[in-house]
N, C-alpha and C positions, 0 to 999 in steps of 0.2 A: 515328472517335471522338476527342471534344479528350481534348487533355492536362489534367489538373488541376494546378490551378498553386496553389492554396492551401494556406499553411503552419500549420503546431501547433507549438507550443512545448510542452515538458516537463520536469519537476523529475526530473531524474536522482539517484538513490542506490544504494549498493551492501549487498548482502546476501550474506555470504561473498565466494565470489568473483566474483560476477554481479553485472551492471551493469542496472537498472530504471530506467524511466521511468515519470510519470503525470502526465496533461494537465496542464499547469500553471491551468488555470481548475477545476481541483476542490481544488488545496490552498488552505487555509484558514490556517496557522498551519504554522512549520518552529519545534523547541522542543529544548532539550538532557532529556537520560534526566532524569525524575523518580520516585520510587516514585508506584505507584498501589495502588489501593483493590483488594485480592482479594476474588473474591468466589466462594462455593461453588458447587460443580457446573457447570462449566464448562469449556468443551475446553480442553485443557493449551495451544493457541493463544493463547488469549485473555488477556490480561495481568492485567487488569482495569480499574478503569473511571476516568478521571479528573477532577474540577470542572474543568472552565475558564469562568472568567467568569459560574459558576453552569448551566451549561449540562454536563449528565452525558455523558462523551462513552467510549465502551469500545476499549480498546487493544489491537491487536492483536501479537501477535510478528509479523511474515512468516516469519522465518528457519525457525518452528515450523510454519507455517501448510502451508510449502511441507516439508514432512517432512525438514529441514537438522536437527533438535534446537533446544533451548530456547536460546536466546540471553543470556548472560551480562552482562547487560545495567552497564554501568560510564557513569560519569559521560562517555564519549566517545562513547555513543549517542545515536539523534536519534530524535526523535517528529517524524513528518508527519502534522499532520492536515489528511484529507482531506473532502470532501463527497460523501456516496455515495447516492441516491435522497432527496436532501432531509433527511438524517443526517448529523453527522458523528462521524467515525472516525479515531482515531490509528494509526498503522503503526509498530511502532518496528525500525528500518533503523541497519545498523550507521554508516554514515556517507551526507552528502548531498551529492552531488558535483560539478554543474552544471545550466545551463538551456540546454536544447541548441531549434536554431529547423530545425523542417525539413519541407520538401515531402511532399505527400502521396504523391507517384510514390516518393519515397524509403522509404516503410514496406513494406516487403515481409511478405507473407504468414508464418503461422508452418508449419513444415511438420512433416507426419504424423510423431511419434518418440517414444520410448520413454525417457521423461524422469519425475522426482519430480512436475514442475510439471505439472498438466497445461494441454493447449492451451488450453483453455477459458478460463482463466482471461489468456492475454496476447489481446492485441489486435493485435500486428503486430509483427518486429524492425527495428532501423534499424542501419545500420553509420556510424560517424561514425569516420575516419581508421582507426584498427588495432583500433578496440572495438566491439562487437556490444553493440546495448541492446536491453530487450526490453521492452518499451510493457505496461504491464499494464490490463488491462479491469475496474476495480473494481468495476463494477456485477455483474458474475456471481463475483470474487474474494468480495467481502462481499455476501451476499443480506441482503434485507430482514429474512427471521427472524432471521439472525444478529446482527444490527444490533439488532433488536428485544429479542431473548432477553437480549443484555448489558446493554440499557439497561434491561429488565424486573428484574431481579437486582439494579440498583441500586439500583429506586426499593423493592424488597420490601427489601433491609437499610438501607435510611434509615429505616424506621419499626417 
């Protein structure tokens, strides 16, 4: 079997004390914490939903997402917005930390344990020198209805 010698770059950030990655070809925008628009009936994940550039885009906590609690979100947060099935989606991550470049042989498997996060939701870990990162798979983190419900919410209180 060859080796795969092809590399992925990723926008690393941290949430608590864990270190995430996401393809660097799905962010869209890295932005400092702004308030956003709440909107009712909606998982206590969900931040709410922000204009950019006239484009409604719904913000996510992670911190909340991944059962950590509601994140205190202070002018030293960051909003990544990503692109997730042709949407896009804010994350707001307590800080953003680097862009790490690395081989496919390097992503190793996530393995079977008994974590808040579950597997599903990463896509692979990479060790880069003493720190464990953990690649996250945003296509199954934000499903489409999710994606869709928040941006539904927006356009019912615009009018």
């Amino acid at each position: 079997m060859a080796e795969d010698n092809s590399h992925h770059q990723f926008i690393t950030f941290t949430v608590g004390d864990q270190e995430y990655g996401v393809d660097i070809m799905s962010v869209r925008e890295i932005k400092g914490w702004v308030e956003t628009t709440l909107l009712p009936n909606t998982p206590e994940y969900m931040r709410g939903v922000l204009n950019l550039r006239g484009v409604i885009v719904p913000i996510f906590d992670l911190r909340c997402r991944f059962g950590l609690g509601k994140t205190e979100a202070t002018n030293l947060h960051v909003i990544v917005i990503i692109a997730v099935k042709n949407r896009m989606v804010g994350i707001l991550v307590d800080t953003v930390s680097d862009i790490l470049t690395v081989s496919n042989s390097d992503i190793r498997d996530v393995p079977k344990m008994e974590t808040l996060i579950e597997e599903e939701y990463l896509s692979g870990l990479v060790t880069i020198e003493e720190r464990m990162v953990a690649l996250l798979n945003q296509e199954r983190l934000f499903d489409a209805k999710m994606i869709d419900s928040g941006i539904a919410m927006s356009k019912m209180d615009e009018t």
